[in-house]
C-alpha positions in Angstrom: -0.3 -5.9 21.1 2.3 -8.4 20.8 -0.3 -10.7 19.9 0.5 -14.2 21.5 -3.2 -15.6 22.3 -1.9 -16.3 26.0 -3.2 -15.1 29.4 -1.8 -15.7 33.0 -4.8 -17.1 34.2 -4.4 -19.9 36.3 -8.1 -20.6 38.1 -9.1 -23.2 35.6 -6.4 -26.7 35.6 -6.3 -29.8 34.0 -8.1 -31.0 37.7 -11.1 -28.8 37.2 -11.6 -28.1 33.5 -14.5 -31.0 33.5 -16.5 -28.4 35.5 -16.4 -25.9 32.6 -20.3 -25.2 32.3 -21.7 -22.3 29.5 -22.6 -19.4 32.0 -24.0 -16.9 28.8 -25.0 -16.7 25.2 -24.8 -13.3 23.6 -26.3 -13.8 19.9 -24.4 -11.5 17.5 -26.7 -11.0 14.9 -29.0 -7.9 15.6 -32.6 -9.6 14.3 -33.9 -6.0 14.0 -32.4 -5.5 10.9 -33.1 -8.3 9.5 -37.0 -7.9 9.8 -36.5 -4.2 8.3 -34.4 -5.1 5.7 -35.4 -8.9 4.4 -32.7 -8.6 1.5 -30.2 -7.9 3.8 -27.6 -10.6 4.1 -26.1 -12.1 6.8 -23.6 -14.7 7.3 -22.4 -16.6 10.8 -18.9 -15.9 10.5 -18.2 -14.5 13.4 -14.3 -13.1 12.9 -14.0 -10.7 16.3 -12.7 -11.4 19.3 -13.4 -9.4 22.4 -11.5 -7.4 24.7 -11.8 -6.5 28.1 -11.1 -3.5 29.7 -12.4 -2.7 33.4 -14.8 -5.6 33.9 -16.0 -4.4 30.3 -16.0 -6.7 26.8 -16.0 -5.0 23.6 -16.1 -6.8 20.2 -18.4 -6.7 16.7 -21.5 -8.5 15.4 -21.5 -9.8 12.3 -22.8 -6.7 10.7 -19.5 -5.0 11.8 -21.2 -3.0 14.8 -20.0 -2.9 18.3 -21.3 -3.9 21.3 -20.5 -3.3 25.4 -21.6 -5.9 27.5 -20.8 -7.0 31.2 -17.7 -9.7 31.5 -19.5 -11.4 34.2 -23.1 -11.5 32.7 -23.3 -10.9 29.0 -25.8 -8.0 29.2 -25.3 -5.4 27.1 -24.3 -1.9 27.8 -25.0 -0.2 24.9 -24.6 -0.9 21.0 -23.1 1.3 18.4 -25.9 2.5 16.0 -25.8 2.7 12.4 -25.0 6.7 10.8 -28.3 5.7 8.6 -30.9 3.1 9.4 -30.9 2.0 5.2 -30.1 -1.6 4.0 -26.5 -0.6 2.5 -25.5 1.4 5.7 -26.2 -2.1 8.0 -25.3 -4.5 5.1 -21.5 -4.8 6.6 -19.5 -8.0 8.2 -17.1 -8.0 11.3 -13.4 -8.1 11.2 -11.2 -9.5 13.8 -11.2 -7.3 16.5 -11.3 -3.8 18.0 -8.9 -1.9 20.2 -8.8 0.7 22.6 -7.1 3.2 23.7 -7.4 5.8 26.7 -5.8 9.0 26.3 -6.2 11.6 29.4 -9.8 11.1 29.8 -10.9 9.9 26.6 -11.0 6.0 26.5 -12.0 5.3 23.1 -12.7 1.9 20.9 -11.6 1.7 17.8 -13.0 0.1 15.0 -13.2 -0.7 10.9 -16.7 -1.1 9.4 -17.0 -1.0 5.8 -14.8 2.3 4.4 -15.0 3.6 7.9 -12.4 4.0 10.8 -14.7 4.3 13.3 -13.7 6.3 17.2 -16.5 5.7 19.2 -16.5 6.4 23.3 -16.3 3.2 25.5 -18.8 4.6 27.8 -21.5 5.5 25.9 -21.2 4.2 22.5 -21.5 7.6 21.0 -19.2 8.5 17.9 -16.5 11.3 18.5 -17.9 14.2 16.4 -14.3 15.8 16.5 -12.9 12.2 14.9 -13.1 12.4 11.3 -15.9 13.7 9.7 -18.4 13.5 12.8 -16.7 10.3 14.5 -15.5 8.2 11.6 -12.6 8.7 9.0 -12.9 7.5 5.8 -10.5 4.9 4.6 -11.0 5.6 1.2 -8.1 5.5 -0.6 -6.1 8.4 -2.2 -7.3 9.6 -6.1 -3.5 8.5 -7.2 -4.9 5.3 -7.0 -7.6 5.1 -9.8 -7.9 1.2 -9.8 -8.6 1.3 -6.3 -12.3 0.7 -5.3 -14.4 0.2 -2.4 -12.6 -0.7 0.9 -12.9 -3.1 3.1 -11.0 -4.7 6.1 -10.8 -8.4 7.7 -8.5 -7.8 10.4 -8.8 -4.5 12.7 -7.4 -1.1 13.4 -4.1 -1.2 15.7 -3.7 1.0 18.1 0.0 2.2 18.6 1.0 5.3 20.9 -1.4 8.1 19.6 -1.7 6.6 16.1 -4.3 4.2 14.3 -2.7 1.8 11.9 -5.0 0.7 9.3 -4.2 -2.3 6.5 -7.2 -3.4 4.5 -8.3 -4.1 0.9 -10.2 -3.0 -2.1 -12.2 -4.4 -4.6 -9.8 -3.1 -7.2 -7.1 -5.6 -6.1 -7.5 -9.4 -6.7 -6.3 -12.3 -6.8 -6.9 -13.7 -10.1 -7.8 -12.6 -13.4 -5.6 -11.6 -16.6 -5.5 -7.9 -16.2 -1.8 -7.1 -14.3 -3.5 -3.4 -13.2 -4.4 -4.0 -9.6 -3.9 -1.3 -6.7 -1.7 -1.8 -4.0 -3.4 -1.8 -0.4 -1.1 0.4 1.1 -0.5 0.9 4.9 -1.9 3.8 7.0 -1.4 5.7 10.0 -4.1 7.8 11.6 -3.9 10.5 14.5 -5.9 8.7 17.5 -7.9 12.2 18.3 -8.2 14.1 15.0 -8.5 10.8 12.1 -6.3 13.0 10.2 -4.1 10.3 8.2 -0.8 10.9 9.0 1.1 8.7 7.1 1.1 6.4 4.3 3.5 3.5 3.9 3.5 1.9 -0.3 3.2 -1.7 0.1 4.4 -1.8 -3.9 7.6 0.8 -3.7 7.0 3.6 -6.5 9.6 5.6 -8.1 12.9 6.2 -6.7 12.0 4.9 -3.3 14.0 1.4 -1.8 12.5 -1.8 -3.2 11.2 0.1 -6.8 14.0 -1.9 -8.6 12.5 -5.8 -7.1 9.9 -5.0 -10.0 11.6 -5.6 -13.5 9.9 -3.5 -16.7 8.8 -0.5 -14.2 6.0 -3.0 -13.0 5.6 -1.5 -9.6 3.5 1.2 -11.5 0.9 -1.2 -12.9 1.0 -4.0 -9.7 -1.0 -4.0 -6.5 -2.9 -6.4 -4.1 -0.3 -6.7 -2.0 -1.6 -5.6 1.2 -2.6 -7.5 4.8 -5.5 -9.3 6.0 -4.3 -10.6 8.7 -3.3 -9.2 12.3 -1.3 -7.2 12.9 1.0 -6.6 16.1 3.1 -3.9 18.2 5.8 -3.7 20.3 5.0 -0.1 21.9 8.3 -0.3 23.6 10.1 0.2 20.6 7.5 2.0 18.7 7.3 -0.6 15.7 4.5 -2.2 14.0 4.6 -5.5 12.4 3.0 -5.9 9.2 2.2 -9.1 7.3 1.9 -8.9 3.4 0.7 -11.0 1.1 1.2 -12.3 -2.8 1.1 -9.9 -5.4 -1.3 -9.2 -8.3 -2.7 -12.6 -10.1 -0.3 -14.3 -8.0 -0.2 -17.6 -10.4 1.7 -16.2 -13.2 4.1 -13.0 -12.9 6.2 -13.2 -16.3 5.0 -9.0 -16.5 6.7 -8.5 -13.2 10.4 -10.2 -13.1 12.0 -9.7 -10.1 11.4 -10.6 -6.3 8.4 -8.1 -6.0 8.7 -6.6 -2.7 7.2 -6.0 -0.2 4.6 -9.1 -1.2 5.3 -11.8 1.2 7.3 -9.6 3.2 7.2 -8.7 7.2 7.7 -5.6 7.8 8.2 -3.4 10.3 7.4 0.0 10.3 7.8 3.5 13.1 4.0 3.8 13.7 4.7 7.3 14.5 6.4 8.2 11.1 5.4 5.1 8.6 9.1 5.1 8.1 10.1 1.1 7.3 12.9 0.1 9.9 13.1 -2.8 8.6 11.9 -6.1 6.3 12.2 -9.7 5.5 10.9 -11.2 2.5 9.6 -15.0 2.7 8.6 -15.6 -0.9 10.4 -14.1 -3.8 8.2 -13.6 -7.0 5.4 -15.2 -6.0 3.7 -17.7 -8.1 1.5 -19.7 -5.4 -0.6 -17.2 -3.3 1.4 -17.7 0.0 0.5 -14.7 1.5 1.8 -14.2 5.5 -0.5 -15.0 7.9 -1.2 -15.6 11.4 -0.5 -12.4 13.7 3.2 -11.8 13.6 3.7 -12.5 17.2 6.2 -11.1 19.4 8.2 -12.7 22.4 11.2 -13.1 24.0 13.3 -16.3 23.6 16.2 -17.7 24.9 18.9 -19.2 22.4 22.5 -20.6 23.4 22.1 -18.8 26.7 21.5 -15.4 25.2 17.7 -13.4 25.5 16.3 -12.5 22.3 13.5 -10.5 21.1 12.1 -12.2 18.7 9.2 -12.1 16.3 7.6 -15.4 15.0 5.9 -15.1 11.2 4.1 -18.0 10.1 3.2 -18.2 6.4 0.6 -20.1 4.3 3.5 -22.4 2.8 4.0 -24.1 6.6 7.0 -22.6 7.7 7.6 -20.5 10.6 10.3 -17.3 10.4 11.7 -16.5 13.7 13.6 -12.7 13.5 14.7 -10.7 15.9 11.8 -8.2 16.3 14.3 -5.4 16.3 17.2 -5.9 13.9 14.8 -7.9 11.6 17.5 -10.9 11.3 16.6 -14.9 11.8 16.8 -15.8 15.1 18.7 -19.6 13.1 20.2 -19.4 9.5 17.0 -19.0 6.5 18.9 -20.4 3.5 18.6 -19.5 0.2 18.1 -23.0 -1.8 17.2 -23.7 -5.2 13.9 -24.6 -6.2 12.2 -25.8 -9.5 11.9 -23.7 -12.9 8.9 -22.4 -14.4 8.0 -24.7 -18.1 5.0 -21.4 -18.7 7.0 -19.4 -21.8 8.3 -16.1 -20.6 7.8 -16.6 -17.0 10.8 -16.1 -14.7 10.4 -17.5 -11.4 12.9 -17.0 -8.4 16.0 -19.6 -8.9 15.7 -20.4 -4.9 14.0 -19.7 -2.0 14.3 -18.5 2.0 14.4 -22.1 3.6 14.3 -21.8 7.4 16.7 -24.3 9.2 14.6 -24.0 12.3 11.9 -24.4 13.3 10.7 -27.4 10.9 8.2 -27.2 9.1 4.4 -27.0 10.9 2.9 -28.8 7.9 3.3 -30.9 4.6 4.9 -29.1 2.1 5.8 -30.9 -1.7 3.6 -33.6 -3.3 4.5 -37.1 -4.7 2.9 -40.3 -5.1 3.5 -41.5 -1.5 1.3 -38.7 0.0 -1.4 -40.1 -1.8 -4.4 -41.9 0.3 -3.9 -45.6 1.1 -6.6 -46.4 3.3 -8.0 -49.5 1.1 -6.2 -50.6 -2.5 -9.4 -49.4 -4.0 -8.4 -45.5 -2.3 -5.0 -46.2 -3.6 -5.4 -46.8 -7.0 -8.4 -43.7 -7.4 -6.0 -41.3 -6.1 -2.9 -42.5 -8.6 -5.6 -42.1 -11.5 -6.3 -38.7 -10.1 -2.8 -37.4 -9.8 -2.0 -38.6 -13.1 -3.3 -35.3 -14.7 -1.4 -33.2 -12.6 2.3 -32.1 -11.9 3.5 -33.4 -9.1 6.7 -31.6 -6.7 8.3 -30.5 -3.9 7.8 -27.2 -2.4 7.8 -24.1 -5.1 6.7 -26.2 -7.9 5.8 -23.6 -10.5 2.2 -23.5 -11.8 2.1 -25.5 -14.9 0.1 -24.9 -18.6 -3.4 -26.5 -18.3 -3.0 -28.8 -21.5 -5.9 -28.9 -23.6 -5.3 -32.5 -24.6 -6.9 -35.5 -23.1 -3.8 -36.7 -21.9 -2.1 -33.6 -21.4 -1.4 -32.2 -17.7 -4.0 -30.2 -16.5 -1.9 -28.1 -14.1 0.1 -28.3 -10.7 -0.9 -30.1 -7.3 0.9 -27.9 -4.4 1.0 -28.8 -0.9 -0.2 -26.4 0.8 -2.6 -24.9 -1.4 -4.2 -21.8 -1.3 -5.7 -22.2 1.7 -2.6 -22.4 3.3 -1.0 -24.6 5.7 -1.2 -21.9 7.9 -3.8 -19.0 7.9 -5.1 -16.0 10.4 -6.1 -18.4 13.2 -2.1 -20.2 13.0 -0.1 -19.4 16.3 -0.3 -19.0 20.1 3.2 -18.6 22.1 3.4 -19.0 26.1 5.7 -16.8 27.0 6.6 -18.5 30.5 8.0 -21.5 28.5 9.3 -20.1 25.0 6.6 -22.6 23.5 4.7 -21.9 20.0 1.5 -24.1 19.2 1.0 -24.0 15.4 -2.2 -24.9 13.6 -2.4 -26.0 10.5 -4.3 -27.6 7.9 -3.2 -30.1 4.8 -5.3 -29.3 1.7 -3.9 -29.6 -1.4 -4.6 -27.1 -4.7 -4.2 -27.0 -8.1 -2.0 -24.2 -9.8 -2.9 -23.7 -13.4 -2.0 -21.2 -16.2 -3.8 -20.4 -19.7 -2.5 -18.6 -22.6 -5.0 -15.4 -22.6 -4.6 -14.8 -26.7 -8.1 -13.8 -27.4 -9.2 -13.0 -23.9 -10.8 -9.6 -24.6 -9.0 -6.3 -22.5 -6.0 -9.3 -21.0 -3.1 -7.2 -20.1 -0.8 -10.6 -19.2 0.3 -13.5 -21.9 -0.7 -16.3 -19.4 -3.8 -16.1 -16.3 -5.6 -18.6 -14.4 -8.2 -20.1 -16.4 -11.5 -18.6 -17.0 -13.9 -20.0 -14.0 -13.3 -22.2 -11.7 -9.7 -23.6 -13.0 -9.3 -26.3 -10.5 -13.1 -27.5 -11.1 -13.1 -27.1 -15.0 -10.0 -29.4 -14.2 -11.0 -31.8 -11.9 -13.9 -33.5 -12.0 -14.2 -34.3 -7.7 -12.9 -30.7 -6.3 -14.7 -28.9 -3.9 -13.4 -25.1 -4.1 -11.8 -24.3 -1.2 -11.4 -28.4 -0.1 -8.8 -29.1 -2.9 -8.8 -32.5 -4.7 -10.4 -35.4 -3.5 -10.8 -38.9 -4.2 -14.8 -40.4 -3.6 -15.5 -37.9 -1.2 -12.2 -37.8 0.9 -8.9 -35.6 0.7 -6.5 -37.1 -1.8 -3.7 -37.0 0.6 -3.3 -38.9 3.7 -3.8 -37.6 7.1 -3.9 -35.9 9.5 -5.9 -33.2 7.4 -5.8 -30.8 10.8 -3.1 -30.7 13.4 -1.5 -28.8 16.5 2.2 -28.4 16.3 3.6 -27.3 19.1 7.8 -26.0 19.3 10.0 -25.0 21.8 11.2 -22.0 20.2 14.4 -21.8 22.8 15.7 -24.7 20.8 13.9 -24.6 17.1 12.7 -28.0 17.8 9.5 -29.6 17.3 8.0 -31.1 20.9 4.9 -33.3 19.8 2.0 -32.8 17.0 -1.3 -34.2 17.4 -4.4 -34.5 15.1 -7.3 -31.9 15.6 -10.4 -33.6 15.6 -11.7 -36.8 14.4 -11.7 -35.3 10.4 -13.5 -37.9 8.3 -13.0 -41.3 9.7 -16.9 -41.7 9.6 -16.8 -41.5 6.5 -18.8 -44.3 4.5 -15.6 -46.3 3.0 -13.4 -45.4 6.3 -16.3 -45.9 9.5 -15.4 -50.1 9.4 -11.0 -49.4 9.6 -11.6 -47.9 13.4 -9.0 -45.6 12.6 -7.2 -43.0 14.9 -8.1 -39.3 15.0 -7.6 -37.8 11.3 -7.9 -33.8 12.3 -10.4 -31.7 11.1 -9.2 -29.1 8.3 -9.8 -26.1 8.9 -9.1 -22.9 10.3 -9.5 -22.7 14.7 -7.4 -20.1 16.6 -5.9 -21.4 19.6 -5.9 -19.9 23.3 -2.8 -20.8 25.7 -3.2 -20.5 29.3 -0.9 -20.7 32.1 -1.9 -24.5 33.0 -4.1 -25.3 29.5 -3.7 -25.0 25.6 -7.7 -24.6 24.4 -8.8 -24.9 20.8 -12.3 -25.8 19.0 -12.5 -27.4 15.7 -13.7 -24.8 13.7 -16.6 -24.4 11.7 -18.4 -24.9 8.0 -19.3 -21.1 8.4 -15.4 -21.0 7.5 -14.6 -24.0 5.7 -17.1 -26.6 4.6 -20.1 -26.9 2.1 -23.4 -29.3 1.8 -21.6 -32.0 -0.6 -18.6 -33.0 2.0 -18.4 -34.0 5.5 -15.0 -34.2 6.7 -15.8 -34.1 10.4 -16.6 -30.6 11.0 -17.2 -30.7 14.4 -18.6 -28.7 17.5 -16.0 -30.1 19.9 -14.0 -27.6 22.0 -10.7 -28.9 23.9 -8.4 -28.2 26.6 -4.7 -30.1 25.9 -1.9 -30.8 27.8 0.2 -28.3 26.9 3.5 -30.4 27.6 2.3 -33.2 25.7 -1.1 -32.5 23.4 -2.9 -35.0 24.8 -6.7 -34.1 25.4 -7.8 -33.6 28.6 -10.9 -32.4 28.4 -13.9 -31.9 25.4 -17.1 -30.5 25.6 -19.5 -30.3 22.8 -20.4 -26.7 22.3 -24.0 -25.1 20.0 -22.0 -25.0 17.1 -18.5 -24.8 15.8 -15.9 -22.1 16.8 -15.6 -19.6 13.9 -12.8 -17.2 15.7 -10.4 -16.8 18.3 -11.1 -17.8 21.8 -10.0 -15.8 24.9 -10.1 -15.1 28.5 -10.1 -13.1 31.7 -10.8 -13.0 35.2 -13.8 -11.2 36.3 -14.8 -11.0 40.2 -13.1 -13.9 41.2 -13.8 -16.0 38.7 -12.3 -16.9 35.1 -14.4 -17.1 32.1 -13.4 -18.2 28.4 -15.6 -16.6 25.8 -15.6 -17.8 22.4 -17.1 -16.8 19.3 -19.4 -19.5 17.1 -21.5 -20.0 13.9 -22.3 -22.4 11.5 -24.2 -22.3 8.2 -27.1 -23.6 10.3 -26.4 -21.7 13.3 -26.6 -18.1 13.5 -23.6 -16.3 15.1 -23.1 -16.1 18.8 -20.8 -15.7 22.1 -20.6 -18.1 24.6 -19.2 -17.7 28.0 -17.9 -20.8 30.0 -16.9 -20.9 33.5 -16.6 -23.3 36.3 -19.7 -24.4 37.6 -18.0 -23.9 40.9 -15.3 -20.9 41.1 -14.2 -20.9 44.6 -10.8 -21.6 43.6 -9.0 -18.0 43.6 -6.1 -17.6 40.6 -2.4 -17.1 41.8 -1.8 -14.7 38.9 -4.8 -13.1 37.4 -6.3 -12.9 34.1 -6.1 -10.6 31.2 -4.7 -7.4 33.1 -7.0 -3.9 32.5 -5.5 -2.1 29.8 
């Protein structure tokens, strides 16, 4: 539960890793469907991660179902089958993991699939007909929230005690737009035998309870999207649960919401028996970028000035990472409140300063100014100060900026990160034998624009992100989702993709390395036999006792048919001392989520989940092609 990506197992070593061979593929698309339903769509991003519980794995396809197959083998044990066989009961997508939980003699995995809280029996498969309404709970949310429609999840029930916390979505909540009404993706907390909801936890504080006062005008009663879509973690010791929320409605302009908005951007933990908040910590006031928290929350014990803490490490989309003390809630080294740059958009009021974290640094670029620009030839140069000339450029917090109308008006603000994030889901894996944390990150710039909504029919805000495609309406090379670029390449210099890695006993930064070769084949950079650029985008790391293992991700996640920035197939293994690669393999396609591993009759295995947008979405098992050597300390212990 605490969520560090790190396992004990020792079999495979820096020594042996070149003997990792594929031992099974497990495709995770059921074809069936597919040839019943020809409409129905599927894509190859593969978000789940297994578990493994008594020589057992359990994860979802891409349609959202699960699956039971053998640890050593692949084969499966039996498949969770759909409540109807019809094209909009399988039309679904998987999240990022299940869970499981044994009570007495019920051992039961736990699982989201569309508006669905699914408890379904880890022998057989078979739904708990006393669990909900015939084994699955809806997740629905209440009538007192009219905006809020269908609901959806991208990150996985949590299992903590005898309760089921649920986060999720709705399509009623976005992140654009220039309507303020938006609902609030509120928290949850289900009885593990019954699916009665138990508690509810308001992400956007209503009425008289604490936080209701962060929304100036009485706009917590309009405001929502606020919720989390990223892991969440536990420590079942202390009974707290560690959620990480995001920006608030139409995050780009909030001059209807004055005031520091809580809980967006906040962590916060919660009594997963009661839903009661112990405690938060807010990273972003008044959010104007979309830096949502991401990354699991994870949760480890550090040492500082000689004394243990327990600590809690929050990485956020705008690079930094918070380190708190999981159970007090208070930074582990000073956060600072600093000021930061005004807003120019009339009747906005953004925050005067910001939390700056003294420690750790920063895992990524954050600000923009001419000297980020790419320099690779004179020619680069000089397209990518043409570019920027029609932007804002800034430090950190810029405020979004009017898009002028005018030829040679400013057509908005460049941030570093943008809304991609420096950080995302896949950022963070902490050893907790060494106190270190391995971030990953990506450098993609955005573009942060506001327009004036007078005449936008049914606008409930003055100002909104333009109609469309803003960033591409305003810049003629952007690729959504890839940010600016100049002929074909990032408009900021490398590395575009990198692995971070901090001893978090001291705050400091030990070494950061490039992730991938990124775009150095490309046509005006093949000939300048350049170093290693880093592939941006979005891999989850794995941390071993002797090995730190991460892929390069995949276009399934990041990518489209007009760029090629390097997106690669390459899974690594890297000195974790130093980040220096000591091993590659080229796998079917690239990794779309988490990696992990276990030990399994002698022998560790490290399964990983790919897909590409001309690849359909698989597992693949590797092992040592000889696994004679026996681990000192075991893998991922039974649960």
């Amino acid at each position: 539960k605490a969520f560090t990506r790190y396992s004990p197992a020792d079999q495979i070593t820096r020594d042996n890793v070149k003997n990792l061979r594929i031992a099974w593929r497990r495709p995770a698309t059921n074809t069936s469907f597919k040839e019943a339903f020809p409409e129905l769509r599927v894509n190859a991003y593969l978000r789940s991660t297994p578990i493994v519980v008594d020589g057992m794995l359990y994860t979802q396809d891409v349609h959202g179902f699960v699956s039971a197959f053998d640890a050593g083998s692949g084969e499966t044990v039996w498949q969770q089958e759909p409540f109807a066989r019809t094209q909009e009961e399988l039309q679904g997508q998987s999240t990022r993991g299940v869970d499981y939980w044994r009570g007495g003699s019920d051992h039961r995995i736990f699982v989201i699939r569309g508006e669905y809280l699914y408890a379904l029996n880890a022998k057989t498969g078979k739904p708990y007909a006393d669990f909900g309404d015939h084994g699955r709970a809806s997740l629905h949310f209440e009538e007192n929230q009219p905006l809020a429609a269908k609901f959806n999840d991208s990150t996985g029930p949590l299992v903590v005690g005898s309760v089921v916390v649920v986060t999720g979505n709705t399509a009623g909540a976005g992140d654009g737009g220039d309507k303020k009404e938006a609902a609030p993706e509120n928290v949850r907390g289900f009885d593990a035998r019954s699916g009665k909801l138990l508690w509810t936890f308001h992400v956007v504080p209503q009425g008289a309870e604490f936080g209701s006062d962060s929304w100036g005008n009485e706009s917590w009663k309009v405001a929502g999207d606020i919720g989390a879509w990223n892991p969440m973690s536990a420590d079942e010791q202390l009974g707290y649960v560690y959620i990480p929320l995001t920006a608030p409605t139409a995050a780009a302009y909030g001059g209807w919401r004055p005031g520091a908005n809580l809980y967006s951007d906040a962590l916060v933990a919660l009594d997963a028996k009661t839903g009661r908040r112990v405690w938060h910590f807010q990273m972003i006031h008044h959010d104007l970028w979309e830096y949502d928290n991401v990354g699991p929350a994870i949760l480890g014990d550090i040492t500082v000035n000689g004394k243990k803490i327990k600590a809690v490490m929050q990485p956020n989309k705008n690079g930094f990472l918070y380190v708190l003390n999981r159970v007090t809630g208070e930074p582990v080294w000073p956060i600072v409140e600093r000021p930061v740059p005004a807003s120019s958009v009339p009747g906005e009021q953004a925050s005067p300063t910001q939390p700056f974290p003294t420690k750790p640094p920063p895992f990524d670029r954050q600000g923009i100014s001419e000297d980020d620009l790419i320099d690779f030839t004179p020619e680069l140069r000089e397209a990518a100060l043409d570019y920027a000339k029609a932007f804002v450029l800034g430090p950190l917090y810029t405020p979004p900026s009017i898009r002028s109308t005018d030829a040679d008006g400013k057509k908005g603000t460049f941030t570093i990160p943008g809304a991609w994030g420096a950080g995302n889901w896949h950022t963070g894996a902490f050893d907790p034998e060494t106190g270190m944390y391995y971030a990953v990150s990506l450098t993609l710039p955005g573009i942060r624009a506001v327009a004036s909504t007078k005449g936008n029919a049914g606008a409930t805000m003055d100002y909104a992100g333009p109609s469309g495609n803003p960033q591409q309406n305003n810049a003629p090379d952007f690729v959504q989702g890839l940010g600016p670029q100049v002929k074909g390449l990032p408009i900021v210099k490398p590395p575009y993709g990198r692995i971070t890695a901090f001893d978090l006993n001291s705050g400091e930064q030990v070494w950061m390395v490039a992730n991938g070769d990124g775009p150095r084949e490309h046509l005006l950079l093949k000939d300048l036999h350049l170093p290693p650029l880093g592939v941006p985008n979005r891999p989850a790391p794995l941390v071993t006792k002797t090995l730190l293992f991460i892929g390069e991700g995949s276009d399934a996640v990041i990518g489209t048919p007009q760029v090629s920035w390097g997106w690669g197939k390459k899974f690594r293994a890297y000195d974790k001392a130093t980040g220096k690669v000591v091993w590659e393999m080229e796998l079917p396609s690239g990794t779309t989520g988490a990696p992990m591993t276990y030990m399994h009759k002698g022998k560790q295995f490290i399964v990983v989940p790919i897909g590409a947008k001309d690849h359909p979405a698989e597992l693949i098992a590797l092992t040592l092609s000889d696994a004679k050597q026996t681990s000192s300390s075991g893998g991922v212990p039974d649960k």
